[in-house]
N, C-alpha and C positions, 0 to 999 in steps of 0.2 A: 400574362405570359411570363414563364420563368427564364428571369436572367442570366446566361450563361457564368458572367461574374459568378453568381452567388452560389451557383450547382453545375461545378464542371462537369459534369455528366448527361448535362442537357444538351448539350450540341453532340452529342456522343453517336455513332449510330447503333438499333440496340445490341446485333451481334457484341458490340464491342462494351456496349454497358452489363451484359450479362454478364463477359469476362471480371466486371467488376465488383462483382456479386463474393462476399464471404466466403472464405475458402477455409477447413479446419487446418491448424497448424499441425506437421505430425509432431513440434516435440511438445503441443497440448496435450497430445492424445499420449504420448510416450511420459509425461508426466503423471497425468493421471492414473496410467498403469502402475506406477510408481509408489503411488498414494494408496490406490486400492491391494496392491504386496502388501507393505508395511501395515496395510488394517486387518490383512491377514495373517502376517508374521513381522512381529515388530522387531524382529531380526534382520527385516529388510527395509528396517528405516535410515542404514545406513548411507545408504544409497540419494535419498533425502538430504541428506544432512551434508555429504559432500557436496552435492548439484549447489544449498543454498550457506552454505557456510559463508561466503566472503559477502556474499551480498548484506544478508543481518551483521557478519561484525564491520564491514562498513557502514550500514546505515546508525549502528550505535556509534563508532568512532567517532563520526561524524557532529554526532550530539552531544557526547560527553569528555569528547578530546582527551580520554586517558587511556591508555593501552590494555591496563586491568582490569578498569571499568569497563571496557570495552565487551572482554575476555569475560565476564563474570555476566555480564548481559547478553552474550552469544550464550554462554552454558544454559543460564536459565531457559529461553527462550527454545531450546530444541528440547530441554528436561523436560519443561511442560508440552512444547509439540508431542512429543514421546509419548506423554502421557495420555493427551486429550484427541491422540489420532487415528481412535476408533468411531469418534463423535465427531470426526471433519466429515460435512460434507461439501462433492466436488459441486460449482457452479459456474467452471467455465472461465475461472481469473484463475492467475497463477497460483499457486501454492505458496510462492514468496510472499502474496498480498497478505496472509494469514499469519505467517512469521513475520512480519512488520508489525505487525498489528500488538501481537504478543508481546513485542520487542518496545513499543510504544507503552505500553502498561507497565512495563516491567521499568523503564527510563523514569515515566512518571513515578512510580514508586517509592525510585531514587532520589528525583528533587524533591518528592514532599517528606521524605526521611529526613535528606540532608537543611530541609525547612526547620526544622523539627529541633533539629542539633544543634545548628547556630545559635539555640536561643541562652546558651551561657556566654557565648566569646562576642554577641553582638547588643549594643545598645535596647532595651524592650521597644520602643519604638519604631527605628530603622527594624529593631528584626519582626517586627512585626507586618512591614509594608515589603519587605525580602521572603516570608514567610507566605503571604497571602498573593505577592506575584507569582512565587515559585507555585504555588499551589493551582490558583488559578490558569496559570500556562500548560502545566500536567494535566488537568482537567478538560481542557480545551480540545487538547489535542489528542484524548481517550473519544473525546465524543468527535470528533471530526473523524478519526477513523472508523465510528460506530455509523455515521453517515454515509459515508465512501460507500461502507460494505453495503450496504442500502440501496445503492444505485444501480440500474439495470448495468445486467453484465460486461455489457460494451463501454458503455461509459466508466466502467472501474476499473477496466482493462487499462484504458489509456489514462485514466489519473494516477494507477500506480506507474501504469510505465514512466509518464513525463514527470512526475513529482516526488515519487519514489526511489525507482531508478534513473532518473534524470536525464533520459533519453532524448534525443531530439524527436520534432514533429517528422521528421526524414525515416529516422530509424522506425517510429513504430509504425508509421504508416508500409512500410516495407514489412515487418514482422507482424501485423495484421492481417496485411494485405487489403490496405484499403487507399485509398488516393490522400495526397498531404489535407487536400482542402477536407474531407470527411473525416481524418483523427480532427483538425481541428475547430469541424463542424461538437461532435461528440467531446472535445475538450472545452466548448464551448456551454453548450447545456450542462453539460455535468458542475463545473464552477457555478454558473448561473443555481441550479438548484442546491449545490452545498449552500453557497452564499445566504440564498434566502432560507434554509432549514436553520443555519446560524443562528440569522436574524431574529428567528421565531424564536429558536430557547433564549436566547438574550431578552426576548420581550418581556 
């Protein structure tokens, strides 16, 4: 017998669990029209670019705490969106997830450069254990995103929302439209399965 604890939708009556049933968001659907313009006329990626501008230059600010750097990895990252946004395709996650992603490659880039250059102004040693941190932290977290995208669509929904955008379990279950306990049913699996994908390449 299932526990109501553990599936609030079991004591539910079904009229009202149906109500609970996925519902398409329309600014999913008003994004993806968005996407599919701009693969038509990349004259209407501008459009794009406003929607995710603040969200990519904060998620780099965030990581490299410089204004310029910031500025120089938001450029990049819509340069190549621009480029490579005949070759997106949509799968039901935001379009931001894909600009993260970029934006993650492009950061890594940066610390294994700026690895790279320490090696006159730092001890060969220390720059060596600085060089192969830096390195190995960029690397990490190219393939942790190359996992995410992996994940069935709902589950990468809610990893970018809550660890990306940093939303609460309140907020995304409201712009889901799913119950708190179900984002963090699917927050739940989805970590369990990076975790262990981890695990494997580390093996």
């Amino acid at each position: 017998m299932t526990n109501a604890a553990e599936n609030p939708l079991a004591a539910l009556r079904p009229e009202l669990r149906e109500k609970e049933q996925p519902k398409k968001d329309p600014r999913e659907k008003d994004e993806r029209l968005l996407v599919e313009a701009a693969q038509r006329d990349p004259r209407c990626f501008g459009e794009l670019y406003e929607l995710h501008f603040h969200r990519v230059y904060g998620y780099a600010m965030k990581r490299l705490h410089s204004r310029e750097e910031a500025e120089d990895v938001t450029s990049v990252v819509f340069h190549q969106a621009l480029a490579k946004i005949k070759s997106y395709e949509w799968r039901g996650v935001p379009f931001s997830a894909w600009l993260i992603r970029i934006a993650a490659n492009a950061i890594a880039d940066r610390w294994k450069s700026a690895a790279h250059e320490s090696a006159d102004s730092v001890p060969d040693g220390i720059n060596n254990d600085l060089k192969d941190a830096n390195a190995e932290d960029a690397e990490q977290r190219v393939v942790l995103f190359q996992l995410v995208e992996g994940l069935p669509a709902e589950q990468q929904r809610v990893v970018v929302l809550r660890f990306v955008e940093q939303k609460s379990i309140r907020e995304i279950a409201k712009e889901i439209r799913k119950t708190e306990g179900a984002v963090k049913q699917l927050q739940f699996r989805a970590l369990q399965k990076l975790r262990a994908q981890m695990e494997g390449a580390d093996a």
